[in-house]
KEKOLSE-711873 format. One record per residue (C-alpha): x, z, y. Coordinates in steps of 0.05 Angstrom, whole numbers. Example, Ala and Ser with C-alpha at 12.3 -4.5 7.8 and 13.67 -1.06 7.14 Angstrom:
BEGIN
       X       Z       Y
     246     156     -90
     273     143     -21
END
This chain:
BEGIN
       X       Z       Y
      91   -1498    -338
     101   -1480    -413
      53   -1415    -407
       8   -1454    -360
      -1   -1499    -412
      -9   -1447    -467
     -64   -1407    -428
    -101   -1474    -403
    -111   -1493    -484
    -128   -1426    -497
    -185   -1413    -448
    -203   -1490    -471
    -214   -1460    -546
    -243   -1402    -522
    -298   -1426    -471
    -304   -1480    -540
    -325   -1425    -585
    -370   -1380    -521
    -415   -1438    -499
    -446   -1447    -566
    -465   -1379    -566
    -476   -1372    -495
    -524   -1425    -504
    -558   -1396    -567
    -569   -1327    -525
    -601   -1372    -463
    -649   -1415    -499
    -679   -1350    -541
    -710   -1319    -468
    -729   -1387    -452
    -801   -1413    -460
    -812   -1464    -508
    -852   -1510    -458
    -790   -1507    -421
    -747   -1529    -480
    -801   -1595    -494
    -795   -1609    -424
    -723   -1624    -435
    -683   -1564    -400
    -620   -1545    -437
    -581   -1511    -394
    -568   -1440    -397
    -610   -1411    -342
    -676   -1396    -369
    -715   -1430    -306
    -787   -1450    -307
    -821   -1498    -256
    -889   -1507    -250
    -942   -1512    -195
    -951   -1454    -153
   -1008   -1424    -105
    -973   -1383     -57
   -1032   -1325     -26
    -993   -1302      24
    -969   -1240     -24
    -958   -1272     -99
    -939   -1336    -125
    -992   -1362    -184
    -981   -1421    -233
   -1033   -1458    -224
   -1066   -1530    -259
   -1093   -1574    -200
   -1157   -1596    -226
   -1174   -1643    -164
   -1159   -1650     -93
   -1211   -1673     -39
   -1186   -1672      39
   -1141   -1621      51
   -1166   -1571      -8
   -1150   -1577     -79
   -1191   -1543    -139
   -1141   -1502    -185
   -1133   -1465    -247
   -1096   -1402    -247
   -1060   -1385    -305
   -1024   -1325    -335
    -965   -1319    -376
   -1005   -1335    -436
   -1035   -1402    -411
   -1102   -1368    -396
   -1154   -1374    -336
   -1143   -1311    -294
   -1188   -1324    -237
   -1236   -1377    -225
   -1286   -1364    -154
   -1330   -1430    -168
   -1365   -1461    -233
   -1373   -1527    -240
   -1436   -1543    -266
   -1481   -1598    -306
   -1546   -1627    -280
   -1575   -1585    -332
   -1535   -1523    -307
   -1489   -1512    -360
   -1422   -1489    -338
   -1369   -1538    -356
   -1300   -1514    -316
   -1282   -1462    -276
   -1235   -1462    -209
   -1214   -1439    -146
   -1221   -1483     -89
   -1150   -1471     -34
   -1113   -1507      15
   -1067   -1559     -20
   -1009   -1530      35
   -1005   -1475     -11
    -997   -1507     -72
    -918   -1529     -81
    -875   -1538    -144
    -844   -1471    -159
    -776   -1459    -207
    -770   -1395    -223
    -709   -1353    -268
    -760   -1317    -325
    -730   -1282    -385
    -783   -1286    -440
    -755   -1225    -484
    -817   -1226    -523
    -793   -1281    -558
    -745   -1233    -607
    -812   -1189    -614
    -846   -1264    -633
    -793   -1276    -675
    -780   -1199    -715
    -864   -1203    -727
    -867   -1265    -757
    -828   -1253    -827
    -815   -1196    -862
    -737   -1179    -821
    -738   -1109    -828
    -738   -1119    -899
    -688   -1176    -894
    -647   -1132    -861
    -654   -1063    -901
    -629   -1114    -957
    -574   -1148    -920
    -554   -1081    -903
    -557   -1044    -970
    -528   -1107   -1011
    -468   -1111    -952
    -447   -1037    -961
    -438   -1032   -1032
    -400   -1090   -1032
    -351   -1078    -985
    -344   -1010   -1021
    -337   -1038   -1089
    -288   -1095   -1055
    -246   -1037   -1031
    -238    -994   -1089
    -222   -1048   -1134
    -188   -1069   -1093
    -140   -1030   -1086
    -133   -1011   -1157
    -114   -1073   -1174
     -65   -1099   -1113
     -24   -1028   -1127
     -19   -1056   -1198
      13   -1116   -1178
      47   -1090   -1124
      83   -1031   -1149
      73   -1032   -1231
     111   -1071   -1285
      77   -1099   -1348
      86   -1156   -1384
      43   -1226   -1338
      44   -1194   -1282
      64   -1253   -1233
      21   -1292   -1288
     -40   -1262   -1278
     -34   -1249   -1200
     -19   -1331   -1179
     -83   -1342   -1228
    -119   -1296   -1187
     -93   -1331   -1127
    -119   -1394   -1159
    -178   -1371   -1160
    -179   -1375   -1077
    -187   -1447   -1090
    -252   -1460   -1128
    -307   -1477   -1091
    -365   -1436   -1094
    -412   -1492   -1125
    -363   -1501   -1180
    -384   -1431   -1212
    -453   -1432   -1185
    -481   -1455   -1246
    -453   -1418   -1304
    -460   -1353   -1264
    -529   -1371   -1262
    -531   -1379   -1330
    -497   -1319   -1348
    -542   -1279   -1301
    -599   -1300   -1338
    -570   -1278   -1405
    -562   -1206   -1384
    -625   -1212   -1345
    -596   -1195   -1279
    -633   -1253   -1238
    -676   -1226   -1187
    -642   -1154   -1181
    -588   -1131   -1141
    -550   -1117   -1188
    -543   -1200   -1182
    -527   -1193   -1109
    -474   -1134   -1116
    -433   -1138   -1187
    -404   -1203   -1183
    -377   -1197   -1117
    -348   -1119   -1123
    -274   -1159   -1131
    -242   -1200   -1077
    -177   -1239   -1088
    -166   -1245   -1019
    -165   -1167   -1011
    -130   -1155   -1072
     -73   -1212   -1046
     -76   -1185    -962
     -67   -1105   -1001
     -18   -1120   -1048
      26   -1151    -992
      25   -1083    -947
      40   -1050   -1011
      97   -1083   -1020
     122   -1059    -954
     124    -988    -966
     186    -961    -974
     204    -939   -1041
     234    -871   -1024
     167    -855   -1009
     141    -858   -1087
     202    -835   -1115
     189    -771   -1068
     125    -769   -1093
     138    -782   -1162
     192    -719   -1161
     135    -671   -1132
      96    -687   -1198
      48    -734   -1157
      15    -783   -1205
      -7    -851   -1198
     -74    -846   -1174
     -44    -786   -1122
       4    -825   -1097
     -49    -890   -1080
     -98    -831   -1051
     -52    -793   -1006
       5    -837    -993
     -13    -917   -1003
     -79    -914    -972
     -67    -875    -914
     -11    -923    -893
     -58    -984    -908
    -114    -964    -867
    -109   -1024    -816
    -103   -1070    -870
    -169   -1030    -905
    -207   -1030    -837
    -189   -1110    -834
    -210   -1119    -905
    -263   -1078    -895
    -301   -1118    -843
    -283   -1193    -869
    -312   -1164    -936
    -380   -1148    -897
    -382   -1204    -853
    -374   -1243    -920
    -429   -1213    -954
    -473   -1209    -884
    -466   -1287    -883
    -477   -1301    -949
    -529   -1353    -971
    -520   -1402   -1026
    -503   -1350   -1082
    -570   -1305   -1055
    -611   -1366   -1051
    -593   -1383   -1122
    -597   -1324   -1153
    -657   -1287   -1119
    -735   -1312   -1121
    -770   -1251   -1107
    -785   -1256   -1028
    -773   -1170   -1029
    -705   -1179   -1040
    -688   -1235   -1005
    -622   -1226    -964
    -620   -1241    -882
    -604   -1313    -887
    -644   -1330    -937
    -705   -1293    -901
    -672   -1339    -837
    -661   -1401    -872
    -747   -1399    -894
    -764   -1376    -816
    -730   -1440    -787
    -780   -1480    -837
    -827   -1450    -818
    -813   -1448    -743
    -773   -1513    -748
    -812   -1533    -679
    -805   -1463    -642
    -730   -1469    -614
    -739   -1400    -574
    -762   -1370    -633
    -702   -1390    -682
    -655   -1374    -626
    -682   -1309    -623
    -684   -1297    -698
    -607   -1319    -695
    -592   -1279    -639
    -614   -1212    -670
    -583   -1236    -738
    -505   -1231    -714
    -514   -1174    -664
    -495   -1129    -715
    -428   -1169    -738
    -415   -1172    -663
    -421   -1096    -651
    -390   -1083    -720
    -329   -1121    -693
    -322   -1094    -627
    -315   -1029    -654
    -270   -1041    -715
    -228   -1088    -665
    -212   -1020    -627
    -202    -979    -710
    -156   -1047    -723
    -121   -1030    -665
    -111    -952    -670
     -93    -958    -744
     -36   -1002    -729
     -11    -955    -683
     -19    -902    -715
      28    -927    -789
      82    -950    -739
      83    -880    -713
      90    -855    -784
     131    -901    -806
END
């Protein structure tokens, strides 16, 4: 009963966390006269009238019915007239509508499953995402590189040097953790502006080359190497910067690899600081670029679901394939160990 329980509340958080997105991924193939009409769910179904040939199935407008005919318009996927057989005329002989008289036996109310994939071309054409992206991208990378090499510098400092504030200095870094973000916002901004950094990357990449929360997750696994280790090292005339290169960070990668990809997920998500700090629509950052489209589409649902969709594909691949690094670099320091 005990792991019935545990299972049942963990499929319960799980599904909890999937329909959201599950839903997110349906409505962006839906059409968006679908979404007016009201239909949520998470099959992208369309119903409309239908004129049934004998070979294909045609949404139609019925203009009129007289007897046992009806006058339709047949539409394509774009809402326009595609055939029309009769014109409807003026007394002066202007044409005035178009339609195609048919038996009103053929005409029933179709639902059909359509996936409208143009929507994410809809969606990519509308803004600038390419260049959204190219800056998400570039910005992301040298964070997370700059996050790692500083790292861990500064965790094998506290982890495995003694000078004088040590513990001092680290639980003020840890501090740190617990400062909002809109607490600093302003007097980086100001600062920024002194040196003249606003609107550059330079902005978007300097101040956040330093992570407490990979300094405090690397100085704790270097903490658990063994000691014998350094004084080995150490005796074969390693030095400092050896010993963190061929011995420290070889037994941290799975610590790296998880610092690693929260650092770029951080960076990949971030908005407020970019939104602040950067004016210049060429370097605007993915969700900034995003947070303008849904203003701009604020009435287009498929379209913003779209745009969203294509926004976290990449953290999604990005974790499916570090999940498996994660995984293999555990393995891989037990062995060693």
């Amino acid at each position: 009963m005990r792991k019935f329980l545990t299972y049942f509340v963990l499929i319960v958080c799980g599904l909890s966390m999937v329909i959201p997105f599950a839903w997110m991924l349906s409505t962006s193939v839906k059409s968006q006269l679908e979404i007016n009409k009201g239909n949520i769910g998470f099959i992208p179904t369309e119903s409309f009238m239908g004129y049934n040939d004998g070979e294909n199935i045609y949404k139609v407008k019925v203009v009129k019915t007289e007897g046992d005919y009806s006058y339709i318009h047949i539409f394509d996927e774009n809402g326009k007239i595609i055939k029309g057989y009769q014109d409807l005329h003026t007394a002066n002989g202007q044409l005035i509508d178009t339609y195609m008289k048919v038996p009103s036996k053929d005409i029933t109310e179709t639902k059909r499953v359509i996936f409208r994939f143009r929507n994410f071309i809809d969606a990519w054409n509308k803004v600038p995402f390419a260049r959204y992206f190219l800056n998400t991208i570039f910005v992301s990378v040298f964070n997370v590189l700059g996050v790692i090499i500083t790292g861990a510098l500064a965790a094998y400092a506290f982890a495995r040097m003694e000078f004088t504030g040590k513990d001092f200095i680290f639980y003020l870094f840890i501090s740190m953790m617990m400062v909002p973000q809109p607490v600093y916002l302003i007097p980086s901004y100001i600062l920024l502006h002194k040196i003249g950094w606003l609107n550059t990357y330079q902005a978007l990449i300097v101040p956040w080359i330093a992570n407490i929360f990979t300094i405090f997750l690397l100085r704790q696994q270097f903490k658990t190497i063994p000691q014998e280790l350094f004084d080995a090292a150490s005796i074969d005339g390693c030095s400092r910067f050896g010993i963190l290169r061929k011995i420290v960070l070889p037994l941290s990668r799975s610590v790296i690899a998880t610092s690693a990809i929260f650092g770029f997920i951080g960076s990949w998500n971030s908005f407020m600081w970019p939104l602040v700090m950067i004016d210049d629509p060429n370097l605007r950052v993915l969700q900034v670029g995003l947070s303008y489209f849904s203003q701009e589409a604020s009435s287009q649902t498929t379209l913003l679901m779209a745009a969203s969709t294509f926004s976290i594909l990449p953290l999604v691949v990005l974790f499916l394939f570090a999940q498996k690094q994660i995984i293999a670099s555990f393995a891989s320091s037990g062995l060693k160990g």
